[in-house]
N, C-alpha and C positions, 0 to 999 in steps of 0.2 A: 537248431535242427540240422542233421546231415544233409548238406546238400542242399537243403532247403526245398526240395522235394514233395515234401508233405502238405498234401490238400487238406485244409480243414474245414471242417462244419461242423456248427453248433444244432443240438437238439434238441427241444423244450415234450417236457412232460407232466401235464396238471395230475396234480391229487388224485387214485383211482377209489380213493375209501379207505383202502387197504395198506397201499405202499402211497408213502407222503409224496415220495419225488420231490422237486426243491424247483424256487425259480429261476433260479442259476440254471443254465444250458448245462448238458452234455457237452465236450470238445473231442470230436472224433478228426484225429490226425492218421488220415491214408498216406502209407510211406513213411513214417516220422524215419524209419532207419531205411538205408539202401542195404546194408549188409548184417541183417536182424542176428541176431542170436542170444541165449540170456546173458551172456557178459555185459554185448554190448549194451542190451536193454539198462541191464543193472549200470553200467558203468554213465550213463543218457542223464537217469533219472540221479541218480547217486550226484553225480556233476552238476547237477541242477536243482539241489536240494530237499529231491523227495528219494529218504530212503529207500532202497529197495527193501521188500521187508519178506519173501517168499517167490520160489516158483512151484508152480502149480496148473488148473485149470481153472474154470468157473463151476460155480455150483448147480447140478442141474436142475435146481428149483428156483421159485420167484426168494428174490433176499435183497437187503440195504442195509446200511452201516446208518446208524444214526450218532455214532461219536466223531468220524471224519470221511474227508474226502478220500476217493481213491483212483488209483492211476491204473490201468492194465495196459501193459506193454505185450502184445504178440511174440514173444520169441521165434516158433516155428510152429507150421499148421497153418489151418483155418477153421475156423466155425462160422454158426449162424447164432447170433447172441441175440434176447429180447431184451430190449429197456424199457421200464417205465413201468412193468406189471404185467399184470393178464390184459389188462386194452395198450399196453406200448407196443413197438415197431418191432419190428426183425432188422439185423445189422449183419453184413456180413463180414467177418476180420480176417486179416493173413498175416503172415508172419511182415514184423515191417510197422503195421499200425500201432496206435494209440490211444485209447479212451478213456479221459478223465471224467470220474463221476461224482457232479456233487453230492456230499450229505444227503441220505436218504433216497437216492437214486435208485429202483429196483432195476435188476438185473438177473440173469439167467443164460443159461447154456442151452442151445435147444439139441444142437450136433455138431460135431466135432470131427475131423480128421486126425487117425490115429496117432499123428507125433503131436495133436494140438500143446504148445505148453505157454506159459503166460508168466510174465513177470510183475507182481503185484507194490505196490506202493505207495508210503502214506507221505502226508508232510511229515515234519520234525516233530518228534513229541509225541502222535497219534498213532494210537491203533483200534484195529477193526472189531466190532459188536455182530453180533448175527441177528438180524430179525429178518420176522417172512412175512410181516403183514396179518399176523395173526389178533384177533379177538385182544383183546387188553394191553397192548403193546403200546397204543397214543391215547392222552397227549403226551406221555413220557417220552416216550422219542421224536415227538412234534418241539417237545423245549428243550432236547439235547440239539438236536439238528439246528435250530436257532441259534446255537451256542457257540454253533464249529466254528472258529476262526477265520475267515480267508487266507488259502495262501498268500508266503512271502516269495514264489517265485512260481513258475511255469514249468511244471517236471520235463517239458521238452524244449522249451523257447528260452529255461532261465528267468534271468532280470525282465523279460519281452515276452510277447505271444499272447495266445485270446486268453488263456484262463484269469492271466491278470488285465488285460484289458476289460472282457467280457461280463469278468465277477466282482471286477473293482467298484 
């Protein structure tokens, strides 16, 4: 972590029907960077062995990955993000934060400041599926999401930090 700076908390979100969401926490790191921007995002998560693999923003509908985990790094901006589905929370990020979401984690974009941009990340190996919680989608993505691996390291803590403490 730069600085060491970054406040974290973990987020738990049960099954809405819809989107699985997983029993593994959310790990939302407020600050992970003092001096945000996508290099350094990419360069964080790169260093720490979860590819960067995209920047961009979030999708402004409910959606989960059920092949792997994934990281969103803030580059610049802020939004208000919902986790968990239509009954999860509202978050708010700025540039600077962190949010690793386990397997099957929904997510969404509700609004956005116009430089919002986002650096996206998987582990080694993984990349990202689209589902929305739609009608025939589980249990197939109920036995992929089971499948995910645990990370081998903490896209911001490295060797250290909650995601391997938390999901170990």
């Amino acid at each position: 972590m730069q600085g060491n700076l970054a406040v974290v908390t973990l987020e738990h979100f049960a099954d809405d029907g819809g989107i699985p969401n997983n029993v593994l926490p959310v790990v939302i790191y407020k600050g992970a960077l003092s001096a945000p921007s996508a290099e350094a995002m990419e360069a964080l998560f790169d260093g720490n062995g979860w590819p960067s693999a995209w920047r961009w923003s979030v999708y402004d509908f409910h959606h989960y990955h059920s092949r792997t985990h994934e990281c969103l790094g803030v580059a610049q901006g802020s939004a208000r993000l919902q986790l968990g589905g239509e009954g999860g929370r509202v978050f708010a990020v700025e540039a600077g934060d962190v949010v690793v979401l386990p397997a099957g984690t929904g997510h969404k974009k509700l609004s956005a400041s116009g430089d919002f941009l986002v650096v996206g990340a998987y582990p080694p190996g993984c990349s990202a599926d689209l589902l929305r919680g739609e009608h025939g989608e589980r249990p197939g993505a109920d036995e992929r999401i089971a499948q995910v691996p645990l990370p081998q390291t903490d896209p911001v803590g490295g060797q250290a930090g909650p995601v391997l403490a938390k999901w170990g």
